[in-house]
CHARMM internal coordinates of N, CA and C (Angstrom, degrees):
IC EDIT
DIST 1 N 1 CA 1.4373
DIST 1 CA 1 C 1.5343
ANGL 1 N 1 CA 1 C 108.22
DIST 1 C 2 N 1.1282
ANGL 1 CA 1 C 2 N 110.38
DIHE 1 N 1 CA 1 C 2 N 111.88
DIST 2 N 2 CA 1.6058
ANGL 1 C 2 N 2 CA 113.85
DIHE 1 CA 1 C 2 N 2 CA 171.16
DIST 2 CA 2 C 1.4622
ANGL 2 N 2 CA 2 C 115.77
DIHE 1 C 2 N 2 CA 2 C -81.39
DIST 2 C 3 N 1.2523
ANGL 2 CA 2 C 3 N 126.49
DIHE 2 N 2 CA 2 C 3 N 118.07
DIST 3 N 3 CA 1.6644
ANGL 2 C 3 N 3 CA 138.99
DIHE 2 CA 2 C 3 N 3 CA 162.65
DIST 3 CA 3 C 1.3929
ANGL 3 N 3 CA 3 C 110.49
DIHE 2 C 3 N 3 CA 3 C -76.68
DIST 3 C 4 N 0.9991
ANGL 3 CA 3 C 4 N 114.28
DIHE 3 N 3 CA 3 C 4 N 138.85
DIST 4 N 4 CA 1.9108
ANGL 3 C 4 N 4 CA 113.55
DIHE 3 CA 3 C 4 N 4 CA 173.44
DIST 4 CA 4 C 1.7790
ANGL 4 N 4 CA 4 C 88.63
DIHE 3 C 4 N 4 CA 4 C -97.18
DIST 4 C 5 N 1.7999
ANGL 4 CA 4 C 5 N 111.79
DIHE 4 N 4 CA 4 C 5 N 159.65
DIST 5 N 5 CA 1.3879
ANGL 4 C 5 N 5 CA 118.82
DIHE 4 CA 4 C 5 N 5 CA 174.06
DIST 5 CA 5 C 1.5748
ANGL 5 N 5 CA 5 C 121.04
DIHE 4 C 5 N 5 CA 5 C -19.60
DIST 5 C 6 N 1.5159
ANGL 5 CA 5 C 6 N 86.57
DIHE 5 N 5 CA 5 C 6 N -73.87
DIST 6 N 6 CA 1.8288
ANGL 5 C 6 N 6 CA 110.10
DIHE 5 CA 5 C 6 N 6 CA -165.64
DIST 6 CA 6 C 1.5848
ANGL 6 N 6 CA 6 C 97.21
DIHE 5 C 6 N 6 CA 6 C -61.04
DIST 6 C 7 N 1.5409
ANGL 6 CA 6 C 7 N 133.37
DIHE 6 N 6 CA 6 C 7 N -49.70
DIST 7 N 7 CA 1.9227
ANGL 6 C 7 N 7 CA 103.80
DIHE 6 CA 6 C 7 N 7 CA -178.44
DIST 7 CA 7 C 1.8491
ANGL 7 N 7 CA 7 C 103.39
DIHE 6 C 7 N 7 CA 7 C -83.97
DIST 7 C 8 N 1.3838
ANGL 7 CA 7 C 8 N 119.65
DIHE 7 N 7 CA 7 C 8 N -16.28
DIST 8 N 8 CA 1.7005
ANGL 7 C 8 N 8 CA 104.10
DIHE 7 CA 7 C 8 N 8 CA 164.87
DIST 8 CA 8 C 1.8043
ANGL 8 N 8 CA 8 C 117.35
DIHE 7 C 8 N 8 CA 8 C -51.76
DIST 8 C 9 N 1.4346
ANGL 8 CA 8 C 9 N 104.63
DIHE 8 N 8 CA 8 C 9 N -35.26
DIST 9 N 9 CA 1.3813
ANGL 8 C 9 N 9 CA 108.98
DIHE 8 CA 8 C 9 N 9 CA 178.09
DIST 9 CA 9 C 1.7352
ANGL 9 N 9 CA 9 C 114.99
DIHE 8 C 9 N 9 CA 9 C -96.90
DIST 9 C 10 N 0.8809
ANGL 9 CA 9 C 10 N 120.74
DIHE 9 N 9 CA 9 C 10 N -27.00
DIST 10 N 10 CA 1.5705
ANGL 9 C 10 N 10 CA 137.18
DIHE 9 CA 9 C 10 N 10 CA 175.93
DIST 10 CA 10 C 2.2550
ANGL 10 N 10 CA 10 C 90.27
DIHE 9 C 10 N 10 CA 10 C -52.85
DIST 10 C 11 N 1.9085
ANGL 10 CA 10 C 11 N 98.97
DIHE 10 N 10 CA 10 C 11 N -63.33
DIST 11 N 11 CA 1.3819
ANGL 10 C 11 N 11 CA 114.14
DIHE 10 CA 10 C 11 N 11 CA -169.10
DIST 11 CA 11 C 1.7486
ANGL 11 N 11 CA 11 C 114.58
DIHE 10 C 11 N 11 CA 11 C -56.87
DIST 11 C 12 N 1.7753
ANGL 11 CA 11 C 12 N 97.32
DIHE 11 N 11 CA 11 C 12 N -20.61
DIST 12 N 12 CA 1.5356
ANGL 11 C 12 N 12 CA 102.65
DIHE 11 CA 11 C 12 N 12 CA -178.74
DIST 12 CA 12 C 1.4741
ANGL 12 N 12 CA 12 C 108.41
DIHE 11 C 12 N 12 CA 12 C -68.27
DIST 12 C 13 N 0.9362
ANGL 12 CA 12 C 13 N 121.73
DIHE 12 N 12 CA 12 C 13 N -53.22
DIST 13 N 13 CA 1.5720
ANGL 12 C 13 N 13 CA 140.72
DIHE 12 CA 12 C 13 N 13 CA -155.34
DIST 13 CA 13 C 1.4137
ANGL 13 N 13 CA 13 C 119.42
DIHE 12 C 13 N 13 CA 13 C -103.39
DIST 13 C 14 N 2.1327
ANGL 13 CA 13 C 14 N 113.71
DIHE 13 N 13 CA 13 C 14 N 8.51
DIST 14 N 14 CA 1.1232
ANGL 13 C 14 N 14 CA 128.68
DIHE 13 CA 13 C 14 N 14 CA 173.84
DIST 14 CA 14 C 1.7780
ANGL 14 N 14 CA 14 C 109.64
DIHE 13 C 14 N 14 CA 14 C -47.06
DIST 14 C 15 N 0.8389
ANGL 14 CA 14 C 15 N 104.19
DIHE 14 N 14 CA 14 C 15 N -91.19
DIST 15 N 15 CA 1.4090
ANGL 14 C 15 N 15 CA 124.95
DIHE 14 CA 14 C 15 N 15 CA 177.19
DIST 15 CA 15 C 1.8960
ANGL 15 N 15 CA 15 C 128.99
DIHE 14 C 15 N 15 CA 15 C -34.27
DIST 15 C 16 N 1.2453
ANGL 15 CA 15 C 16 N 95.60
DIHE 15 N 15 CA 15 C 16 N -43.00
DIST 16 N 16 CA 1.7612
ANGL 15 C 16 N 16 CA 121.40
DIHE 15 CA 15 C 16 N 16 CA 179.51
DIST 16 CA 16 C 1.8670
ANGL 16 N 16 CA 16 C 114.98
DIHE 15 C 16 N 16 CA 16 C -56.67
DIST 16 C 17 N 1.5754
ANGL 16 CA 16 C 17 N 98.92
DIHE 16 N 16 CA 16 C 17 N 121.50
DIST 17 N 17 CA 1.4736
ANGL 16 C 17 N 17 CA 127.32
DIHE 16 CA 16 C 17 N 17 CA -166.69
DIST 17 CA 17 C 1.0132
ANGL 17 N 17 CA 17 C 82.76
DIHE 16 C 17 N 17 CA 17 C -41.89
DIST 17 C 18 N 1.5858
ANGL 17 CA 17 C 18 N 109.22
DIHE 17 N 17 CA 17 C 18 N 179.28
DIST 18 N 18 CA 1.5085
ANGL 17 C 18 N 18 CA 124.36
DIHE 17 CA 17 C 18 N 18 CA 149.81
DIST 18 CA 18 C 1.4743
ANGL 18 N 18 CA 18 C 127.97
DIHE 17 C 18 N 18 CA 18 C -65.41
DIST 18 C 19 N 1.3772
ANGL 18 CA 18 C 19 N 123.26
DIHE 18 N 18 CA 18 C 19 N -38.54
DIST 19 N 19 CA 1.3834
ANGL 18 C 19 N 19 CA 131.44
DIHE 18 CA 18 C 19 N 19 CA 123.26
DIST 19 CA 19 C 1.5997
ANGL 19 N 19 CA 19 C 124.65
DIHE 18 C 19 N 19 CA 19 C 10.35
DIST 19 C 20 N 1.5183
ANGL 19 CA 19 C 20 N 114.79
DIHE 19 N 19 CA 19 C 20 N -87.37
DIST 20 N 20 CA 0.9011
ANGL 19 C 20 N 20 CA 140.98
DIHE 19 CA 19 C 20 N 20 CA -158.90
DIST 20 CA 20 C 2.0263
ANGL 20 N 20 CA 20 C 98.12
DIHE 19 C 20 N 20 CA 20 C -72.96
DIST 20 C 21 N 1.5922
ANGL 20 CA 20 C 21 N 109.62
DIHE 20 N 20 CA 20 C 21 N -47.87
DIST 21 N 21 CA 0.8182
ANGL 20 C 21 N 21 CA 121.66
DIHE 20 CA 20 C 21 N 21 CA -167.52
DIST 21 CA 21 C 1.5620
ANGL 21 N 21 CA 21 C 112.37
DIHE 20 C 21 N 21 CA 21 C -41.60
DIST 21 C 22 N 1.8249
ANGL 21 CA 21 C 22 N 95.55
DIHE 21 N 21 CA 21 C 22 N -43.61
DIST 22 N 22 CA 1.3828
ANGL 21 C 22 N 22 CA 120.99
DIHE 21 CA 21 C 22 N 22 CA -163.01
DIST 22 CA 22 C 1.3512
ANGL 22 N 22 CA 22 C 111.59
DIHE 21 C 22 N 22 CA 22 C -80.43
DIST 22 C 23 N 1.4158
ANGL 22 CA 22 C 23 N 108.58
DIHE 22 N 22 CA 22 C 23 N -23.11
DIST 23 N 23 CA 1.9386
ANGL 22 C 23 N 23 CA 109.03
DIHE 22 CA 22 C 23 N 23 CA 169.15
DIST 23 CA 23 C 1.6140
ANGL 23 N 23 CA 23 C 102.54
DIHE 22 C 23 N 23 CA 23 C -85.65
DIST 23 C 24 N 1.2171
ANGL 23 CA 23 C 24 N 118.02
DIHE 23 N 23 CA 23 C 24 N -33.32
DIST 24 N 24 CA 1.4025
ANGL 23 C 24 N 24 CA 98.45
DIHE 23 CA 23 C 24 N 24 CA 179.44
DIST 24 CA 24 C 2.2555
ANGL 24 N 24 CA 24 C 113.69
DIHE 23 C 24 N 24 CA 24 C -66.42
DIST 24 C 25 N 1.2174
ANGL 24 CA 24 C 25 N 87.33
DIHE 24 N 24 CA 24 C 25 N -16.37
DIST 25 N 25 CA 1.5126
ANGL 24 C 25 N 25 CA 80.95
DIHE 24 CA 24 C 25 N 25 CA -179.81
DIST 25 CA 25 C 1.4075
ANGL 25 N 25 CA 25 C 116.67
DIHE 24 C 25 N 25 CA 25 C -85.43
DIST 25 C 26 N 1.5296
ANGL 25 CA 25 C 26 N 96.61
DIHE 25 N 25 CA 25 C 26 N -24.31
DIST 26 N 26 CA 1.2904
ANGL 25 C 26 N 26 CA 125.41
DIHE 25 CA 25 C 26 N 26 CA -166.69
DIST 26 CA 26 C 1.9179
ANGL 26 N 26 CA 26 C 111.56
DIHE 25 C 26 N 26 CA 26 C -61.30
DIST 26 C 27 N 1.6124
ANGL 26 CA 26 C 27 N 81.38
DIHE 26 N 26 CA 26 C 27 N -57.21
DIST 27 N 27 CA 1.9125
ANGL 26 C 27 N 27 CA 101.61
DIHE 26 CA 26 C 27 N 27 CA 179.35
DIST 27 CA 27 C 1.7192
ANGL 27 N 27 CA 27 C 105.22
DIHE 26 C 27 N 27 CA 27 C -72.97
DIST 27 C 28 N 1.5454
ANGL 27 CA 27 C 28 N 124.67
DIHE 27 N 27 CA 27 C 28 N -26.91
DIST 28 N 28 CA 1.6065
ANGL 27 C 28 N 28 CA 126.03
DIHE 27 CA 27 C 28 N 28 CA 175.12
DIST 28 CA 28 C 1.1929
ANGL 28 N 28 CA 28 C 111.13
DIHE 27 C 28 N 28 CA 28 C -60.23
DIST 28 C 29 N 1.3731
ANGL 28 CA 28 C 29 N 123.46
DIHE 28 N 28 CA 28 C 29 N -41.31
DIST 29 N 29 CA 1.5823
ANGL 28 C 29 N 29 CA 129.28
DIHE 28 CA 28 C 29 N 29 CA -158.72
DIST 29 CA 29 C 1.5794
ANGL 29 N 29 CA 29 C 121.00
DIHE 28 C 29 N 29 CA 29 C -78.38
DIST 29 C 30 N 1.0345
ANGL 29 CA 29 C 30 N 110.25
DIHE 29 N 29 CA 29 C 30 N 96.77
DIST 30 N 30 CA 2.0108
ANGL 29 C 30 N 30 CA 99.98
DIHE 29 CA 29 C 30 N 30 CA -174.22
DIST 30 CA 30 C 1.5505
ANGL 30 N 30 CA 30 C 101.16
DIHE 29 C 30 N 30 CA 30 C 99.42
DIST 30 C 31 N 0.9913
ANGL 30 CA 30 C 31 N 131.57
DIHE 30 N 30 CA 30 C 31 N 22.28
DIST 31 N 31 CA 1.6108
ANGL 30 C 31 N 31 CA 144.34
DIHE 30 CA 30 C 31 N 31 CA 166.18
DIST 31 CA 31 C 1.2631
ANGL 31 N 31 CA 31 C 122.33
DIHE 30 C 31 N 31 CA 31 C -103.89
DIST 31 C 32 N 0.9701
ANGL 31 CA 31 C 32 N 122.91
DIHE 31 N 31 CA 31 C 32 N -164.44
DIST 32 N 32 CA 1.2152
ANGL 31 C 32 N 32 CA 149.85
DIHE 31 CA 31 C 32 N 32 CA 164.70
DIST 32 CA 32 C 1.6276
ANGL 32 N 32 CA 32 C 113.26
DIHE 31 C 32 N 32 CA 32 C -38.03
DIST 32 C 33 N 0.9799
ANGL 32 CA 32 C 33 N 110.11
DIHE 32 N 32 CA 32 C 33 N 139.82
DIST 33 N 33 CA 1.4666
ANGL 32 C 33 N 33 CA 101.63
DIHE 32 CA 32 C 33 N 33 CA -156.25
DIST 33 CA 33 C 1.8464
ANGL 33 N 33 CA 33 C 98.25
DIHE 32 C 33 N 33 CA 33 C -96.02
DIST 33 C 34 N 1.1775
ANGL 33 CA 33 C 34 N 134.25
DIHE 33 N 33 CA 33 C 34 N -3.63
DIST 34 N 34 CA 1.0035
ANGL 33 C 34 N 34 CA 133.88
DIHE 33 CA 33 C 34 N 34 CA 166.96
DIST 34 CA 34 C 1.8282
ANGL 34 N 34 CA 34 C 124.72
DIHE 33 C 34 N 34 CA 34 C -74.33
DIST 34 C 35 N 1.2942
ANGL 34 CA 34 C 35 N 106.24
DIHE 34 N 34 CA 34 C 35 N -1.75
DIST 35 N 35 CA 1.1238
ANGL 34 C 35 N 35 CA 126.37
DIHE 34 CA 34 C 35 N 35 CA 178.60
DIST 35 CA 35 C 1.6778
ANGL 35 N 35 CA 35 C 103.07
DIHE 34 C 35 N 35 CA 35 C -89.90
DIST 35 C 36 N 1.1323
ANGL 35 CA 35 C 36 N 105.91
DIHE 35 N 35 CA 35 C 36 N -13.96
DIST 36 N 36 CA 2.1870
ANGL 35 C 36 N 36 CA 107.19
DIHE 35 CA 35 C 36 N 36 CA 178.83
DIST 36 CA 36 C 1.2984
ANGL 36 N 36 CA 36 C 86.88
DIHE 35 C 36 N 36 CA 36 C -49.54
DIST 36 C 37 N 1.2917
ANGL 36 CA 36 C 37 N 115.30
DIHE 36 N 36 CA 36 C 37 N -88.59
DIST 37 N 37 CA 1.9835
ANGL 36 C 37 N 37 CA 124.77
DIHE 36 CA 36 C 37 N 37 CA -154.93
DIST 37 CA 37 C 1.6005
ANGL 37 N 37 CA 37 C 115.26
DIHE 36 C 37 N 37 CA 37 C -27.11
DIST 37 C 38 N 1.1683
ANGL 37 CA 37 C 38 N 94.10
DIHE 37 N 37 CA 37 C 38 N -35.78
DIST 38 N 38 CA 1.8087
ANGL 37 C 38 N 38 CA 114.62
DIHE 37 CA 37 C 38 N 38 CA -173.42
DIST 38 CA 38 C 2.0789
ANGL 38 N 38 CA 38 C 102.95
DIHE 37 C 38 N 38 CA 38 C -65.78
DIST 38 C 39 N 1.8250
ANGL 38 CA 38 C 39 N 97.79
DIHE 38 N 38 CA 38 C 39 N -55.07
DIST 39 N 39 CA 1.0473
ANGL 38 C 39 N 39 CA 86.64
DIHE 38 CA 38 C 39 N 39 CA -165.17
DIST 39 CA 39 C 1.8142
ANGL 39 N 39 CA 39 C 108.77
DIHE 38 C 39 N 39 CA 39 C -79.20
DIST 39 C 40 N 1.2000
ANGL 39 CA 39 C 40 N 104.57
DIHE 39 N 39 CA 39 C 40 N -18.50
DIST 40 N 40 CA 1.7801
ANGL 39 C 40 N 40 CA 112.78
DIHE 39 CA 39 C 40 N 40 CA 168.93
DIST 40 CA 40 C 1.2477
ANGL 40 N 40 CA 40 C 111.93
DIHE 39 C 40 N 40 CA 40 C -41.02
DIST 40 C 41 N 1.5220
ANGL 40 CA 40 C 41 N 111.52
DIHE 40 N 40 CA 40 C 41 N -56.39
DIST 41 N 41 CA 1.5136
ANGL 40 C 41 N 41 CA 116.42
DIHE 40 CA 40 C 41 N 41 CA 178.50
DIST 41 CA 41 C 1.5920
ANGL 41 N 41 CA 41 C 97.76
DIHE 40 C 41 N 41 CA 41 C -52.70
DIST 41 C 42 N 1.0435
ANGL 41 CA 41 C 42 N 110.88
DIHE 41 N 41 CA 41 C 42 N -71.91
DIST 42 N 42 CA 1.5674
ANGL 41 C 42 N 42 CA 110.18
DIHE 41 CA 41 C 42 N 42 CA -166.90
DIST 42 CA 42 C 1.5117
ANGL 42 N 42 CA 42 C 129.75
DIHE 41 C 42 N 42 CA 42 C -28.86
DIST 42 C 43 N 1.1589
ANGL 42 CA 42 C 43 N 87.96
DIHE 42 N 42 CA 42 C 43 N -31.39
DIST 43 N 43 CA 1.6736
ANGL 42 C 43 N 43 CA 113.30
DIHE 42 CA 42 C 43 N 43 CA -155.45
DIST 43 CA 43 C 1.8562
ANGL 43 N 43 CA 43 C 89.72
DIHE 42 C 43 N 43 CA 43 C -105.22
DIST 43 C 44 N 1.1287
ANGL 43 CA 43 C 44 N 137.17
DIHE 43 N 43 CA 43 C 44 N -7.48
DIST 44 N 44 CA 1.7079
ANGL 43 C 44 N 44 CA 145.56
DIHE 43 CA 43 C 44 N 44 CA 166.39
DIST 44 CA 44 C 1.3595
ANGL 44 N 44 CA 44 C 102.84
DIHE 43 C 44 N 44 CA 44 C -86.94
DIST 44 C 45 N 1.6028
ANGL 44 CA 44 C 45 N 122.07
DIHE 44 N 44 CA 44 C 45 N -48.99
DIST 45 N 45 CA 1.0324
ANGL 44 C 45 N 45 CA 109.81
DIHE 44 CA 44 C 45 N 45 CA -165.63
DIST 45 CA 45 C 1.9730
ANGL 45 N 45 CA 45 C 103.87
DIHE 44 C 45 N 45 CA 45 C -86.16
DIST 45 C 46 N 1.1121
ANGL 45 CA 45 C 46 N 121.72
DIHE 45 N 45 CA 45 C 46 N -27.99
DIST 46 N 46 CA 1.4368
ANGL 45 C 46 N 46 CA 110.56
DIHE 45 CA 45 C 46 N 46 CA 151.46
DIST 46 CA 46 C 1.3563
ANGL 46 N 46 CA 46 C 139.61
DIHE 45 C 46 N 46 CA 46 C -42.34
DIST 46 C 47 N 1.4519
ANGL 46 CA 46 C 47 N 116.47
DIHE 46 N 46 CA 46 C 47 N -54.81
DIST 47 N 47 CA 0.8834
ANGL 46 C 47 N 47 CA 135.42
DIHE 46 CA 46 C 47 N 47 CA 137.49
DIST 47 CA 47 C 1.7481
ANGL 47 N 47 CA 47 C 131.02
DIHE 46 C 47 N 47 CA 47 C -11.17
DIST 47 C 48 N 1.5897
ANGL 47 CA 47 C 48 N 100.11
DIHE 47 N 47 CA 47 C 48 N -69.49
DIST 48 N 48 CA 1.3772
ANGL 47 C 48 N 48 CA 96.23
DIHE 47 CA 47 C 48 N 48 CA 178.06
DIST 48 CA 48 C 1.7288
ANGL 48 N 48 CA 48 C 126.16
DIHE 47 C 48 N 48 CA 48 C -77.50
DIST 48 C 49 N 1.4891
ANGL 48 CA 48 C 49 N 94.26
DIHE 48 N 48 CA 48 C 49 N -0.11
DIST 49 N 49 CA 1.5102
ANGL 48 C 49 N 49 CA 107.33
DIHE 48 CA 48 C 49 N 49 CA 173.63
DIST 49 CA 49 C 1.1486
ANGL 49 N 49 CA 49 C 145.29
DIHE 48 C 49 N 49 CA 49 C -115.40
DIST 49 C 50 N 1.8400
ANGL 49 CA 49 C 50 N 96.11
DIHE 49 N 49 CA 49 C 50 N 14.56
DIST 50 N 50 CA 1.1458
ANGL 49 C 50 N 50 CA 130.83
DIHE 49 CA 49 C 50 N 50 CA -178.39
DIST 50 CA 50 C 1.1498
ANGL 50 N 50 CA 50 C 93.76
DIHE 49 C 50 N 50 CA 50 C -90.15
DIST 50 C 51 N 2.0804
ANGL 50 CA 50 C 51 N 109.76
DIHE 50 N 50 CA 50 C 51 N 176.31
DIST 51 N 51 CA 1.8502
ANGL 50 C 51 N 51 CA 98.48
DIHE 50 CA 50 C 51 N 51 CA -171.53
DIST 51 CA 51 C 2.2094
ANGL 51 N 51 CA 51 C 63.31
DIHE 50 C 51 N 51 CA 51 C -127.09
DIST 51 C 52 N 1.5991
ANGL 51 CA 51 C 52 N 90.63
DIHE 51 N 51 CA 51 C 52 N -177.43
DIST 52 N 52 CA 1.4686
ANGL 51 C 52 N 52 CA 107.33
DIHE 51 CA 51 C 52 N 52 CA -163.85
DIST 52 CA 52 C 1.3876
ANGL 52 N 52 CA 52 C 114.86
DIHE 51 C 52 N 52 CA 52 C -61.61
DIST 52 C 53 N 1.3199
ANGL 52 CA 52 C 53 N 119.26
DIHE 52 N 52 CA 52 C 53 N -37.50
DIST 53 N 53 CA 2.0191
ANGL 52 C 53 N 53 CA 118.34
DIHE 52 CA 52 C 53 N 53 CA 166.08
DIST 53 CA 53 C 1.4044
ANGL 53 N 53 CA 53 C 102.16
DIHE 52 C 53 N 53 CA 53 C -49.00
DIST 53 C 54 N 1.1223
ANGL 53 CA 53 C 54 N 125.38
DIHE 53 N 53 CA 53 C 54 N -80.02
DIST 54 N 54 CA 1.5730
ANGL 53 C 54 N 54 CA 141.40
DIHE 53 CA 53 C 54 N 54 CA -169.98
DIST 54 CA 54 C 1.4215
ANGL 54 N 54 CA 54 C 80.42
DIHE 53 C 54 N 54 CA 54 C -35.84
DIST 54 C 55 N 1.4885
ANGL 54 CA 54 C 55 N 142.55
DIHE 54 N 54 CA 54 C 55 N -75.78
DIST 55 N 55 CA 1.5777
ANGL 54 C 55 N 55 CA 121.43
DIHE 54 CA 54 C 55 N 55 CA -150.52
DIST 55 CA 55 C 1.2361
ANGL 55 N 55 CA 55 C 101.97
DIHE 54 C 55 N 55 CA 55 C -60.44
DIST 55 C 56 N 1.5463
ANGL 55 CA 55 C 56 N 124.47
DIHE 55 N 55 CA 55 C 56 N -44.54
DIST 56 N 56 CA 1.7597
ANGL 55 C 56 N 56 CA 128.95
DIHE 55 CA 55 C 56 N 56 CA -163.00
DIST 56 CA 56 C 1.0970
ANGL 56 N 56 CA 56 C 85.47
DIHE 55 C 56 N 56 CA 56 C -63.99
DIST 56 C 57 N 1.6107
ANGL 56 CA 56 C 57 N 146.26
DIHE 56 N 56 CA 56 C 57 N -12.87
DIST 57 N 57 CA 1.3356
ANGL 56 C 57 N 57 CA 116.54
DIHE 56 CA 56 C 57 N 57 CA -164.58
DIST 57 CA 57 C 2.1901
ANGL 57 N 57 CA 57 C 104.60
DIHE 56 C 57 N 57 CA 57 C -97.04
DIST 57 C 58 N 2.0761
ANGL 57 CA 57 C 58 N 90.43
DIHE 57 N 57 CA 57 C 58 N -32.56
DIST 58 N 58 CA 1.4018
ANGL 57 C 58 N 58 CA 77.23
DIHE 57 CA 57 C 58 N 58 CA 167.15
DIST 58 CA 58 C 1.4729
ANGL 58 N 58 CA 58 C 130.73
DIHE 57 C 58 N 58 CA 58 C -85.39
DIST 58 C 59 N 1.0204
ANGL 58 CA 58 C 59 N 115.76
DIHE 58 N 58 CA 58 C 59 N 0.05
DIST 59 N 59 CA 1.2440
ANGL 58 C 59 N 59 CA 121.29
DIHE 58 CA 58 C 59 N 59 CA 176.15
DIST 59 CA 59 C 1.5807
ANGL 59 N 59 CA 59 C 115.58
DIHE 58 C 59 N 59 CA 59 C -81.10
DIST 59 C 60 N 1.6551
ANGL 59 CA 59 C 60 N 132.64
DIHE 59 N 59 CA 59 C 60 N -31.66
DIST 60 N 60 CA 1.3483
ANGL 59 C 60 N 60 CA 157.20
DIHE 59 CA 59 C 60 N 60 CA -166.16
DIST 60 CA 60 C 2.4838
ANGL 60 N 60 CA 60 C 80.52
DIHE 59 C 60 N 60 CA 60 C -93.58
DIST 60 C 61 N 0.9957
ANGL 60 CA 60 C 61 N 121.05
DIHE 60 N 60 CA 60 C 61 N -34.49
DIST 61 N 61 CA 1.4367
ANGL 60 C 61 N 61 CA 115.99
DIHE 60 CA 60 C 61 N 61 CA -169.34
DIST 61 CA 61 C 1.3583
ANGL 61 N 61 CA 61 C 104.27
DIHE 60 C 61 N 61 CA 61 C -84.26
DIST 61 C 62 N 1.6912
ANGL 61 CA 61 C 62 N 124.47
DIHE 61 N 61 CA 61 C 62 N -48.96
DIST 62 N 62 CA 1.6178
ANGL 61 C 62 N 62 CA 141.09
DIHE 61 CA 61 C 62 N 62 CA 168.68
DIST 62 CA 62 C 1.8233
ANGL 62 N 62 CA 62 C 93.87
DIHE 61 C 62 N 62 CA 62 C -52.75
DIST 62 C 63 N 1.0326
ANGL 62 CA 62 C 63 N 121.30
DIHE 62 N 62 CA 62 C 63 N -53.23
DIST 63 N 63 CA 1.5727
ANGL 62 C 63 N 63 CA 117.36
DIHE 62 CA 62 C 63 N 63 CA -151.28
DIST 63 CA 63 C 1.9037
ANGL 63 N 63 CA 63 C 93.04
DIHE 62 C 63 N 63 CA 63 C -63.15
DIST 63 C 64 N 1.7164
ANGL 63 CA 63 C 64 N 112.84
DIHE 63 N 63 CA 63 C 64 N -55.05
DIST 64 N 64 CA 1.1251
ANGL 63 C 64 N 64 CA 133.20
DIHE 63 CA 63 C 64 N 64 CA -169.84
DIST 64 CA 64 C 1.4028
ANGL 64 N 64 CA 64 C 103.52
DIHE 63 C 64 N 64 CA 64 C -38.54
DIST 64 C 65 N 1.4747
ANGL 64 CA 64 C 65 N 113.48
DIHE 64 N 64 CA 64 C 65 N -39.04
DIST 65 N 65 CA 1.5818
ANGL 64 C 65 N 65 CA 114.93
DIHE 64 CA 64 C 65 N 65 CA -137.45
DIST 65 CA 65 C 1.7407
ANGL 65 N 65 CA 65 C 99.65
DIHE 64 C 65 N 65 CA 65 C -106.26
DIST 65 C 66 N 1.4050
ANGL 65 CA 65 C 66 N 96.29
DIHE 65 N 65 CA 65 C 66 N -13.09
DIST 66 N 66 CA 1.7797
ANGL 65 C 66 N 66 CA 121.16
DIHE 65 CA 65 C 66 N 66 CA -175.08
DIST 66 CA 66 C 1.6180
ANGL 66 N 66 CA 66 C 110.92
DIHE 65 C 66 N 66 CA 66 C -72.07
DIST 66 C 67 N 1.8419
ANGL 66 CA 66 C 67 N 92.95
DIHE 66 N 66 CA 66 C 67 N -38.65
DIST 67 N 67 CA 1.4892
ANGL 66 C 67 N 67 CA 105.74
DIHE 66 CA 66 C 67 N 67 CA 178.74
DIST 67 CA 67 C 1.2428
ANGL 67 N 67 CA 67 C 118.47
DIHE 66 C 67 N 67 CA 67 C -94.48
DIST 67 C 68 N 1.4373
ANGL 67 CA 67 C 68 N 124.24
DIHE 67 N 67 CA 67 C 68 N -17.29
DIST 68 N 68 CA 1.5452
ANGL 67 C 68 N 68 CA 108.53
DIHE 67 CA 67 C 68 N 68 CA -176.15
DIST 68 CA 68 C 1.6113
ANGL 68 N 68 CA 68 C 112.07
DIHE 67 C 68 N 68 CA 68 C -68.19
END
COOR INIT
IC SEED 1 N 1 CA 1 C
IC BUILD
């Protein structure tokens, strides 16, 4: 069975508490740089389930954090 990236990583993190959710983002962030793709997904599927304030808000938080 072949997985493409995004459901190999989607399939990792199926199951995982909120807890769990938060160390896996937790241990991705400021690591290893092979952990980007992982958090991309993460950050798409937020994204697509966010409604349009919530994005203006991450996008107005990314922009903030781009300029300091």
């Amino acid at each position: 069975m072949n997985l493409d990236l995004r459901q190999a990583i989607i399939q990792r993190v199926h199951d995982k508490s909120n807890e769990e959710l938060t160390d896996v983002i937790q241990g991705s962030i400021g690591g290893d740089e092979h952990a980007l793709p992982g958090l991309g997904v993460l950050f798409e599927i937020i994204w697509n389930a966010s409604d349009a304030p919530t994005q203006n808000k991450l996008v107005h938080s990314l922009h903030d954090e781009l300029n300091k």
